[in-house]
ChimeraX commands (.cxc) that place a marker at each C-alpha (Angstrom):
marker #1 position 31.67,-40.80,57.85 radius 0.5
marker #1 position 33.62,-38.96,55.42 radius 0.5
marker #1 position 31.44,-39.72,52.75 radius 0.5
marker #1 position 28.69,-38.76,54.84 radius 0.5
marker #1 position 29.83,-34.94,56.05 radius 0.5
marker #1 position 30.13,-34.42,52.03 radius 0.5
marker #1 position 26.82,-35.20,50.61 radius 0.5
marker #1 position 24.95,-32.61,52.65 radius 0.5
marker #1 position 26.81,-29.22,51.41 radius 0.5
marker #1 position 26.45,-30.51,47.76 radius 0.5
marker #1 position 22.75,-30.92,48.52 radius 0.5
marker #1 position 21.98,-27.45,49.82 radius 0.5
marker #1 position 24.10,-26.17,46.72 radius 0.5
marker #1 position 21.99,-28.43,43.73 radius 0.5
marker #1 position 18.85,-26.90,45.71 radius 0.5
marker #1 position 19.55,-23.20,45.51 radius 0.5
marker #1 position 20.55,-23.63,42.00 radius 0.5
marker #1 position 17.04,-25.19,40.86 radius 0.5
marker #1 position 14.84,-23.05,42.84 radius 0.5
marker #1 position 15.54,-19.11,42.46 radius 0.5
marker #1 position 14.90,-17.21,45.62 radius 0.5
marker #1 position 11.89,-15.69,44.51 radius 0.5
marker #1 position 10.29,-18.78,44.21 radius 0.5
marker #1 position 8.08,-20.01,47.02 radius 0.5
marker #1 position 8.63,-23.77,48.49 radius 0.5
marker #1 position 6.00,-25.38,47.21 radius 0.5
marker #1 position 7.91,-24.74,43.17 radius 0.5
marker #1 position 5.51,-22.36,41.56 radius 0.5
marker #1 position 7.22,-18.83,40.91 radius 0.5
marker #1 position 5.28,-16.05,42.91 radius 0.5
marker #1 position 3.02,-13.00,41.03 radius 0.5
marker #1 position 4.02,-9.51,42.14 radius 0.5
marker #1 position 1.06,-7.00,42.41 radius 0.5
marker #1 position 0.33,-5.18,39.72 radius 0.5
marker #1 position -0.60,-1.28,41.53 radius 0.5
marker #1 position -1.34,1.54,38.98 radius 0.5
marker #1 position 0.66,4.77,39.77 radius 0.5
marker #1 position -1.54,7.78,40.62 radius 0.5
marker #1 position -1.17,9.29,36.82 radius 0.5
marker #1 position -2.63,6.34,35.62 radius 0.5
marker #1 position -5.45,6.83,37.29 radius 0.5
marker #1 position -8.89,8.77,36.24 radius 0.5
marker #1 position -9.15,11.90,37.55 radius 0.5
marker #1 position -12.27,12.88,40.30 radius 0.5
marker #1 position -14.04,15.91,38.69 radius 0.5
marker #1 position -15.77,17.70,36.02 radius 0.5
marker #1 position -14.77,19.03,32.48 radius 0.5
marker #1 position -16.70,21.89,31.44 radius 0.5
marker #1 position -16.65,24.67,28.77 radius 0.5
marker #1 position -17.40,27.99,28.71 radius 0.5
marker #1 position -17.92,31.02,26.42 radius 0.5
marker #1 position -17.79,34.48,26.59 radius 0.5
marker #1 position -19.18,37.01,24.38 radius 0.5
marker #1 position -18.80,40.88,23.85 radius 0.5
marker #1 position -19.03,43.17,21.33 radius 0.5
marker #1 position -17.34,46.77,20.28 radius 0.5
marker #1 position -16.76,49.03,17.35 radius 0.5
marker #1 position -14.83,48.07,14.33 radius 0.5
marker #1 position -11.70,50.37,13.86 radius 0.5
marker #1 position -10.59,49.09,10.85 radius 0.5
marker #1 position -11.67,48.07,7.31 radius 0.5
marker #1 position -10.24,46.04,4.66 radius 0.5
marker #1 position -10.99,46.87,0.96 radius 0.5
marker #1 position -10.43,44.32,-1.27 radius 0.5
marker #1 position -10.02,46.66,-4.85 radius 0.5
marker #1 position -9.45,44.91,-7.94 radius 0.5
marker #1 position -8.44,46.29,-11.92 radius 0.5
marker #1 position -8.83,44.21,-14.96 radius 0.5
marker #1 position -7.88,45.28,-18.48 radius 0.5
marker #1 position -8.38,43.55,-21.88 radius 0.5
marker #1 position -6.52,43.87,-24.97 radius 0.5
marker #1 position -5.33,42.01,-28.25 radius 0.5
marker #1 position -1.96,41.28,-26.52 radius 0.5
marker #1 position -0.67,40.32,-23.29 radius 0.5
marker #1 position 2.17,43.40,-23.21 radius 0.5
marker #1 position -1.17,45.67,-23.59 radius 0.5
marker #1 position -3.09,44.38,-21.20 radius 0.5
marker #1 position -0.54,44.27,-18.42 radius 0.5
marker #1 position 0.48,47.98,-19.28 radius 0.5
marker #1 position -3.28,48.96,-19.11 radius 0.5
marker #1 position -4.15,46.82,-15.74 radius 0.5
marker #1 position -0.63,48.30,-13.89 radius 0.5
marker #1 position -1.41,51.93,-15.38 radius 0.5
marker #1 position -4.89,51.68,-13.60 radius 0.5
marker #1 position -3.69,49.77,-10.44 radius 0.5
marker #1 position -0.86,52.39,-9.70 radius 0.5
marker #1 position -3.62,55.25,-10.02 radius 0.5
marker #1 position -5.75,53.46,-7.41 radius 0.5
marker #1 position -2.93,53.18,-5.33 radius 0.5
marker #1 position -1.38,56.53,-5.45 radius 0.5
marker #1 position -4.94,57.80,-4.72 radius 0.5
marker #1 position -5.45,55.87,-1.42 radius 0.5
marker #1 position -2.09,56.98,-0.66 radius 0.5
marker #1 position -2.69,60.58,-1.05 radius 0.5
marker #1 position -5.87,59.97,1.25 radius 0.5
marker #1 position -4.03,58.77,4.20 radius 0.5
marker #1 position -3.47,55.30,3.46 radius 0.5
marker #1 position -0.02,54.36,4.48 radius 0.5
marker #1 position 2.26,52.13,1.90 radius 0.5
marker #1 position 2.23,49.52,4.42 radius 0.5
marker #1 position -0.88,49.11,3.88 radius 0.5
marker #1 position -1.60,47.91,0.75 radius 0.5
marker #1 position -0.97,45.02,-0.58 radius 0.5
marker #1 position -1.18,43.36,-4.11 radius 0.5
marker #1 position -3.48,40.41,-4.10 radius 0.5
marker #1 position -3.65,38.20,-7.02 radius 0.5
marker #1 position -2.25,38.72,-10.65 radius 0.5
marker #1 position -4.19,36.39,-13.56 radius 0.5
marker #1 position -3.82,36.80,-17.17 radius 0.5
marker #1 position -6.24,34.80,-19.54 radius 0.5
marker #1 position -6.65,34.70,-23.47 radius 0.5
marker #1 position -10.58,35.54,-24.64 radius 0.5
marker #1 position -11.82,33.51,-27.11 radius 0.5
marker #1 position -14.33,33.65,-29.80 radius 0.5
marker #1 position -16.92,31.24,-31.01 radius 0.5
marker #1 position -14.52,29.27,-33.08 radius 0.5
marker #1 position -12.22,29.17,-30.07 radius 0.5
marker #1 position -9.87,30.90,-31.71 radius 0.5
marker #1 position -8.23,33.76,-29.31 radius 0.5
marker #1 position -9.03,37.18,-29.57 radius 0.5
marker #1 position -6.97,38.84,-27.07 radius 0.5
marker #1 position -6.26,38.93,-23.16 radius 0.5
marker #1 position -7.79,39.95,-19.70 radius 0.5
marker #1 position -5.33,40.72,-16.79 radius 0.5
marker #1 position -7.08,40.91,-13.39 radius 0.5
marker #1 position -4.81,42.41,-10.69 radius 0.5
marker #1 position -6.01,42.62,-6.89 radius 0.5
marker #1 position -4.99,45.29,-4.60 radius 0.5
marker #1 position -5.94,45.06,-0.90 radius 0.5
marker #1 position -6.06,48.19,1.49 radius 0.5
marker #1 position -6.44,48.58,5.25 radius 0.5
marker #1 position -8.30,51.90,5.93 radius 0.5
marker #1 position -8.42,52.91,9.28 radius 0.5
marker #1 position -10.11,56.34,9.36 radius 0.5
marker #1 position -13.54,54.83,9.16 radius 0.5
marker #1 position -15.54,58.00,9.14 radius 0.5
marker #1 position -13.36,58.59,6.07 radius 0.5
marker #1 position -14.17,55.35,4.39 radius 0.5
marker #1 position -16.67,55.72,2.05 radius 0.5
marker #1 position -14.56,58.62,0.32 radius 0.5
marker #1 position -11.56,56.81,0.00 radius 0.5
marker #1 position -12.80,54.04,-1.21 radius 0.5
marker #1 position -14.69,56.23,-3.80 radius 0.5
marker #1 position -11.72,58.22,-4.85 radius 0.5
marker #1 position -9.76,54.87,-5.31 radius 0.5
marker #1 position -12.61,53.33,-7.78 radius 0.5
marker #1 position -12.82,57.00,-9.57 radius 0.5
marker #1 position -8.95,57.02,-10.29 radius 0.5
marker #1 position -8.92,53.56,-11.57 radius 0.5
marker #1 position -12.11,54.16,-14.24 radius 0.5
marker #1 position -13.69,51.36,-15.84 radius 0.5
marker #1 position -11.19,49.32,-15.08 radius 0.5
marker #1 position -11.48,49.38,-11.06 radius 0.5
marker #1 position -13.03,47.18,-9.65 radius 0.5
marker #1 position -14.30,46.87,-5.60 radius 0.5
marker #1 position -14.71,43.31,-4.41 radius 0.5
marker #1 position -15.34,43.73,-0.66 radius 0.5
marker #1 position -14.86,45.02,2.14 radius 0.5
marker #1 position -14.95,43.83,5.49 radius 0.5
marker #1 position -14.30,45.08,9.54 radius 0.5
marker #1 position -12.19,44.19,12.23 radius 0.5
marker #1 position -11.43,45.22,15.70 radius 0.5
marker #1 position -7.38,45.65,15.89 radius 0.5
marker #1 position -7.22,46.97,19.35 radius 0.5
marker #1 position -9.33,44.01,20.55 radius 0.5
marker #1 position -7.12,43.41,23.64 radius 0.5
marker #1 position -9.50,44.86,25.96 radius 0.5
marker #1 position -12.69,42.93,24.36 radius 0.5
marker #1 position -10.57,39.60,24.77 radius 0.5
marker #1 position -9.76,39.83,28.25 radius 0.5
marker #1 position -13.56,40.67,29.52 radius 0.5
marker #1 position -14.52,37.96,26.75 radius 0.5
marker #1 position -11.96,35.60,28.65 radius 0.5
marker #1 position -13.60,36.79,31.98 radius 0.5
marker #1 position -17.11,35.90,31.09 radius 0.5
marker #1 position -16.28,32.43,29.60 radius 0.5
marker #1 position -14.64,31.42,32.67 radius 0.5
marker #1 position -17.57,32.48,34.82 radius 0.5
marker #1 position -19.67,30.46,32.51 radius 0.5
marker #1 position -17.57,27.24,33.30 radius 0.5
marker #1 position -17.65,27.85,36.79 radius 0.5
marker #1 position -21.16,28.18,36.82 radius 0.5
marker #1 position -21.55,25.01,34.97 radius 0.5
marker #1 position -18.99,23.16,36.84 radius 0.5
marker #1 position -20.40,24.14,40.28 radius 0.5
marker #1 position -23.85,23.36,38.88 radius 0.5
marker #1 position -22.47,20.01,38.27 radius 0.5
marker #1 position -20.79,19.65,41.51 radius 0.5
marker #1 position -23.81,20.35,43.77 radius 0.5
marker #1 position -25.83,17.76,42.27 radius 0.5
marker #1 position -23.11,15.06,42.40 radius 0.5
marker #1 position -23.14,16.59,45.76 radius 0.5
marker #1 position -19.59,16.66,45.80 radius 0.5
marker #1 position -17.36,20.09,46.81 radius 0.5
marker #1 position -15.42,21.67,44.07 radius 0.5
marker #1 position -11.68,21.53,44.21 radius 0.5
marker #1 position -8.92,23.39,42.43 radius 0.5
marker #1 position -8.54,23.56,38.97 radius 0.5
marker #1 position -6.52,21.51,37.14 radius 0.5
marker #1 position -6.88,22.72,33.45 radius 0.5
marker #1 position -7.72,25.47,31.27 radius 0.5
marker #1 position -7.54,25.84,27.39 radius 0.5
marker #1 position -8.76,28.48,25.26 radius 0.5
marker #1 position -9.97,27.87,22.11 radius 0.5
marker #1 position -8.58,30.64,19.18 radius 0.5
marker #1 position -11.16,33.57,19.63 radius 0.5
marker #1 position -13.69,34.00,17.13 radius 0.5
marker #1 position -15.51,36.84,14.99 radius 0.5
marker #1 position -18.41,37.69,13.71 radius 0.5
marker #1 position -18.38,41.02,10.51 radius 0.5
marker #1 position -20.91,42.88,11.01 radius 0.5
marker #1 position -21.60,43.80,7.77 radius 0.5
marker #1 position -19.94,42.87,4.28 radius 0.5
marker #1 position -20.07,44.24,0.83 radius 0.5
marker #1 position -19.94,42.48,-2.79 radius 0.5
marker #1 position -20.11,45.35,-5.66 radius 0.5
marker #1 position -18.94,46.77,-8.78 radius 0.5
marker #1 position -18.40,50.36,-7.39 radius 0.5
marker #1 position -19.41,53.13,-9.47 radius 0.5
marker #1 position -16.27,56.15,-10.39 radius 0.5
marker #1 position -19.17,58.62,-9.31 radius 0.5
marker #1 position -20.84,57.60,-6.46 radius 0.5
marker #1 position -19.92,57.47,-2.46 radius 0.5
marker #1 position -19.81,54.16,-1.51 radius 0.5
marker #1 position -22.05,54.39,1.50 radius 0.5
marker #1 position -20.21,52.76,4.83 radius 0.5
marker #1 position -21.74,51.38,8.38 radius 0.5
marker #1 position -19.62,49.36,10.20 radius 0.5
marker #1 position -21.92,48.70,12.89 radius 0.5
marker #1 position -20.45,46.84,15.69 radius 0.5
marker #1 position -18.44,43.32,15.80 radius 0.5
marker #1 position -18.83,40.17,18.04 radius 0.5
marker #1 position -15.93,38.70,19.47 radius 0.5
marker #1 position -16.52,35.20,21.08 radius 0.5
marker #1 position -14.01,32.97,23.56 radius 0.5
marker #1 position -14.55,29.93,24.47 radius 0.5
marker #1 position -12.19,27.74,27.28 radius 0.5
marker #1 position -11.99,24.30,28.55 radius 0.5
marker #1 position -11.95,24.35,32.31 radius 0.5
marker #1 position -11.05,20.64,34.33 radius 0.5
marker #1 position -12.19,20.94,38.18 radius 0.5
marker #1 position -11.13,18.44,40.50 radius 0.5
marker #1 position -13.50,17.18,43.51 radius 0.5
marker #1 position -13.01,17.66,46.82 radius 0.5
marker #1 position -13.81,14.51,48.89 radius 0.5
marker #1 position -17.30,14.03,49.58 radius 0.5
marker #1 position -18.14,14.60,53.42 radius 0.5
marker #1 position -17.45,11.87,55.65 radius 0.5
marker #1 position -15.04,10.45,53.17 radius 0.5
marker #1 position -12.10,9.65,53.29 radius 0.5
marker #1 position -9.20,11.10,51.19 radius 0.5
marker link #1:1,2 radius 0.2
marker link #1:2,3 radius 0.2
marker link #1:3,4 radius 0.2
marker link #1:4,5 radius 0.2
marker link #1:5,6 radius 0.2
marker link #1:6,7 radius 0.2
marker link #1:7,8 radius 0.2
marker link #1:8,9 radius 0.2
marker link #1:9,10 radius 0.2
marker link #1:10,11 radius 0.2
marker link #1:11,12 radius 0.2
marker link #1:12,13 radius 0.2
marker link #1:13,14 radius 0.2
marker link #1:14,15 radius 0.2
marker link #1:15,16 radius 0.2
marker link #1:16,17 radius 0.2
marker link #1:17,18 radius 0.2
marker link #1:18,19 radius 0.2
marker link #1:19,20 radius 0.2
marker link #1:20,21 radius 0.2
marker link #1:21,22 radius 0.2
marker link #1:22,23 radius 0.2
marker link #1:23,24 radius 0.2
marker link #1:24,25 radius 0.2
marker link #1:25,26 radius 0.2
marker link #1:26,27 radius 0.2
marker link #1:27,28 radius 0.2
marker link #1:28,29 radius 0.2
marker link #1:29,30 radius 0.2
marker link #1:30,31 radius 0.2
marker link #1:31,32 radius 0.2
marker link #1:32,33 radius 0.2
marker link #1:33,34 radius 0.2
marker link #1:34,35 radius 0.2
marker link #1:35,36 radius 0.2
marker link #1:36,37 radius 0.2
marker link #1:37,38 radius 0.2
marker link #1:38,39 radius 0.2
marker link #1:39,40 radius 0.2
marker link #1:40,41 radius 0.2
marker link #1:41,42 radius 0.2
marker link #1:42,43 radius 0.2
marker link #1:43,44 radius 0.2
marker link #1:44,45 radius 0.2
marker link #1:45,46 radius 0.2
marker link #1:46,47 radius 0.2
marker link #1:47,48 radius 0.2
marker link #1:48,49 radius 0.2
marker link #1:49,50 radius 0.2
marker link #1:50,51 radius 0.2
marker link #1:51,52 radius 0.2
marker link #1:52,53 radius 0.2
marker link #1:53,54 radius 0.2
marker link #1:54,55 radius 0.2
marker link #1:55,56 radius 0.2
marker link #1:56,57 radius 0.2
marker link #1:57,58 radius 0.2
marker link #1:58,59 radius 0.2
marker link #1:59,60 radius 0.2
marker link #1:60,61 radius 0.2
marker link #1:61,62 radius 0.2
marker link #1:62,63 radius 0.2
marker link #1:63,64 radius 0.2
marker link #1:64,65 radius 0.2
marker link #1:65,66 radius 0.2
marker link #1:66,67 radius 0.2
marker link #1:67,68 radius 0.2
marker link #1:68,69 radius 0.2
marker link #1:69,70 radius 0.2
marker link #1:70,71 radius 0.2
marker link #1:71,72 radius 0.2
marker link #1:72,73 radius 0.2
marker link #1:73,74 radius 0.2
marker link #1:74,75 radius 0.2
marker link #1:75,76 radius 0.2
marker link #1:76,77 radius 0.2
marker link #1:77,78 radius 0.2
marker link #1:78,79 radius 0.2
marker link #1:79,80 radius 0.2
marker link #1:80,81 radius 0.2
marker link #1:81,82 radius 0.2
marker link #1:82,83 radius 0.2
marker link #1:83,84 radius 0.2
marker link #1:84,85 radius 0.2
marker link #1:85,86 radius 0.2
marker link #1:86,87 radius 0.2
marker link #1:87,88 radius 0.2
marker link #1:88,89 radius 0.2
marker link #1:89,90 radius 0.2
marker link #1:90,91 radius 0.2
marker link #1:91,92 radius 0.2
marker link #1:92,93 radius 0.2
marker link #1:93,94 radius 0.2
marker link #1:94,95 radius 0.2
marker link #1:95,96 radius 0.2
marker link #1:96,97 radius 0.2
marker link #1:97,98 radius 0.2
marker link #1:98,99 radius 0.2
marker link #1:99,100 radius 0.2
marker link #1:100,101 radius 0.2
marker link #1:101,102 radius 0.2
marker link #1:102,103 radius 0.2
marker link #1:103,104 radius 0.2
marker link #1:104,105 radius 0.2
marker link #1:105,106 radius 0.2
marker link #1:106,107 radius 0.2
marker link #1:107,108 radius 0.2
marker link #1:108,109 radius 0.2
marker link #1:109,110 radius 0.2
marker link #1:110,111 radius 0.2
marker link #1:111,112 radius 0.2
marker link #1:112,113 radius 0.2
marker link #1:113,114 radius 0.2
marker link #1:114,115 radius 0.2
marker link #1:115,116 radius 0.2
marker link #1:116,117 radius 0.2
marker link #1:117,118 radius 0.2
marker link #1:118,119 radius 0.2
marker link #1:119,120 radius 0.2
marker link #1:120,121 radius 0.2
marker link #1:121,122 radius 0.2
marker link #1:122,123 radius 0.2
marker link #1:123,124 radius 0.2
marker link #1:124,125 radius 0.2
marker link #1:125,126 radius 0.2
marker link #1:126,127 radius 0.2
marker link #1:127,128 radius 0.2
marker link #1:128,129 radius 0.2
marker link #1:129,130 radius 0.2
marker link #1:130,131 radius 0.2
marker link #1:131,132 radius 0.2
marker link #1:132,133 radius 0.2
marker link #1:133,134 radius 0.2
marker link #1:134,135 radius 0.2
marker link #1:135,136 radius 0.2
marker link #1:136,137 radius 0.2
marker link #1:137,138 radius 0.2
marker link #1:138,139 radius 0.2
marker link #1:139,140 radius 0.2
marker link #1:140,141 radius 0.2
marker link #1:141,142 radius 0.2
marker link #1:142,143 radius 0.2
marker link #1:143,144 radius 0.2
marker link #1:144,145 radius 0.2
marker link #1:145,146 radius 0.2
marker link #1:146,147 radius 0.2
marker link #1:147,148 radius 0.2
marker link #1:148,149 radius 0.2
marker link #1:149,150 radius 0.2
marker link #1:150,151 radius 0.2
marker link #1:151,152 radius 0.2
marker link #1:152,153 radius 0.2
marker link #1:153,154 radius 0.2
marker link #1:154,155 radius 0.2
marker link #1:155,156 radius 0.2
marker link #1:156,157 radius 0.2
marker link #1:157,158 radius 0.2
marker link #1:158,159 radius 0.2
marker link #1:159,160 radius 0.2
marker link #1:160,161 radius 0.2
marker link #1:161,162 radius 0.2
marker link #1:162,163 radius 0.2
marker link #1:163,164 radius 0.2
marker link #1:164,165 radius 0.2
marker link #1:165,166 radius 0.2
marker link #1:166,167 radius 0.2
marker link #1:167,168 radius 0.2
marker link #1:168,169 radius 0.2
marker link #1:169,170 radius 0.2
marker link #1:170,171 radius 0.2
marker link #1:171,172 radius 0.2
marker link #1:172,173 radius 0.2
marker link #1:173,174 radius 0.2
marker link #1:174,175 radius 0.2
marker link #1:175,176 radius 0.2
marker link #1:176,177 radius 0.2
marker link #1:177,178 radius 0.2
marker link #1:178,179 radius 0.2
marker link #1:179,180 radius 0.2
marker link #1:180,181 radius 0.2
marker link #1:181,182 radius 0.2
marker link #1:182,183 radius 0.2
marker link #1:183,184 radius 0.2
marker link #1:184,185 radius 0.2
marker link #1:185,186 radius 0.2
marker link #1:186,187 radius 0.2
marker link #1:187,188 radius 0.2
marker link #1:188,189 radius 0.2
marker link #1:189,190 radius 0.2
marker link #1:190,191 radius 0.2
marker link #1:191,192 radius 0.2
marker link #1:192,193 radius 0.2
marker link #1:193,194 radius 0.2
marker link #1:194,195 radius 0.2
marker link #1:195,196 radius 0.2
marker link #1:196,197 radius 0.2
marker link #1:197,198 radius 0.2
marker link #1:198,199 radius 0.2
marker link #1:199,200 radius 0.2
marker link #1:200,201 radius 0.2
marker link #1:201,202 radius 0.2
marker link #1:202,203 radius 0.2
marker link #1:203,204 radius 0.2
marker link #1:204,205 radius 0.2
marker link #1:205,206 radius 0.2
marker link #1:206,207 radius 0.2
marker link #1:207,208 radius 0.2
marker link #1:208,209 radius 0.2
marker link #1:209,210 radius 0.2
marker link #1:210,211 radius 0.2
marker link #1:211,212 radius 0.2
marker link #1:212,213 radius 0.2
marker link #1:213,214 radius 0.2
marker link #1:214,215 radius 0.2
marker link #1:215,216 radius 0.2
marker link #1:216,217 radius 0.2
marker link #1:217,218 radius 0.2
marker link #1:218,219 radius 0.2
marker link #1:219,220 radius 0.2
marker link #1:220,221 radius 0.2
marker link #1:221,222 radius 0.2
marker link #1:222,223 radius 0.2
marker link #1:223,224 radius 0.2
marker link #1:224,225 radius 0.2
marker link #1:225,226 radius 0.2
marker link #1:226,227 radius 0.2
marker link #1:227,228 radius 0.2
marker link #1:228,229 radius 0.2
marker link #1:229,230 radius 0.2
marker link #1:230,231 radius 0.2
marker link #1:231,232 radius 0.2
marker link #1:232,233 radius 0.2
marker link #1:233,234 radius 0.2
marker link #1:234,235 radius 0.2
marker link #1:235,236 radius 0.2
marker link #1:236,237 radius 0.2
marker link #1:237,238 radius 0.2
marker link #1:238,239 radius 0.2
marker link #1:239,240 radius 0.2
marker link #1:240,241 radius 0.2
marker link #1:241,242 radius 0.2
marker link #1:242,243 radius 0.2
marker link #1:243,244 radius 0.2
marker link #1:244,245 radius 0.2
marker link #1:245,246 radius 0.2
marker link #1:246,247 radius 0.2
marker link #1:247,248 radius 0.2
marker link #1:248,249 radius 0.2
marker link #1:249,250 radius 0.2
marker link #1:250,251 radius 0.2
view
């Protein structure tokens, strides 16, 4: 009897060690559900983009000027190419150009050669970059600039830009997003599902167009003739809509 009253604790012991709780009867270990969470999940809408253009007057203009100077030593050169870069400078200043304004570009100093490769002397180049902002002025300070530099000034470019463009960007922002709507709701109608809220926008960095560049060797005595025209400024955004639930659906 003793023997008896013993056996059957030790039994119930031996069988919760072998099989875990999670384990059904029958020995094979149960699968849990696998459920994705709701971020996993694709989303239930449309991805659209949109772009908005406008256009306005340039109020700015960006001369690139440029001096080069040769001469049978390096010393010579750079005294020439600074002597004529400094003149071109101190004339844009005395037009209105302020000091912040102006920039030095690029520096380069290169040996010339002759046929038997033997050197000859050296050519500085020396850049000089100015932001004019009284366009109607333009053409004669850009003119005065060349004249005070002589032979060795040089005019590389010029080119436009709109600096008070915040104006232009928010009613370019405006019409890109009505363009996405439009296409989104375009979309949504013929998946003939109702449009939702939105759950994304990104802008993509807004882009312009010059209206008008120039490439030239100015001459000392002529006006350089100016037109800035007007400039295109372009945004586009990325706009994700999410879908409503369809009628009679369920959410």
């Amino acid at each position: 009897m003793n023997r008896s009253r013993l056996a059957v604790p030790a039994l119930v012991v031996l069988a919760t060690l072998v099989a875990p709780s999670s384990w059904p009867i029958g020995g094979r270990p149960a699968h849990a559900a696998v459920t994705s969470s709701p971020a996993e999940r694709p989303r239930d809408g449309v991805v659209v983009t949109g772009t908005g253009r406008v256009s306005g007057e340039p109020d700015t203009l960006a001369a690139n000027f440029g001096v080069e100077a040769v001469a049978g030593t390096v010393g010579e050169a750079l005294e020439r190419a600074g002597t004529a870069a400094a003149r071109m400078r101190d004339a844009l200043v005395r037009a209105g150009t302020a000091r912040a304004d102006l920039q030095t570009s690029d520096v380069g100093i290169s040996p010339r050669q002759n046929d038997k490769q033997e050197i000859i002397g050296y050519a500085v180049s020396q850049g000089l970059s100015a932001k004019i902002r009284n366009l109607p002025q333009a053409g004669a300070i850009i003119s005065a600039a060349v004249a005070a530099g002589g032979d060795a000034a040089r005019l590389n470019g010029v080119s436009f830009a709109i600096e008070n463009d915040a104006a232009l960007l928010a009613e370019a922002r405006r019409k890109a997003f009505a363009d996405a709507r439009e296409k989104a709701e375009l979309y949504a109608r013929e998946a003939r599902r109702p449009l939702g809220r939105v759950v994304r926008v990104s802008e993509e960095t807004p882009g312009y167009r010059e209206p008008r560049a120039y490439d030239m060797l100015a001459a000392a005595d002529a006006v350089v003739p100016i037109e800035p025209g007007r400039q295109e400024l372009a945004v586009t955004v990325t706009v994700e809509w999410a879908f409503q639930p369809a009628t009679g659906t369920p959410a």
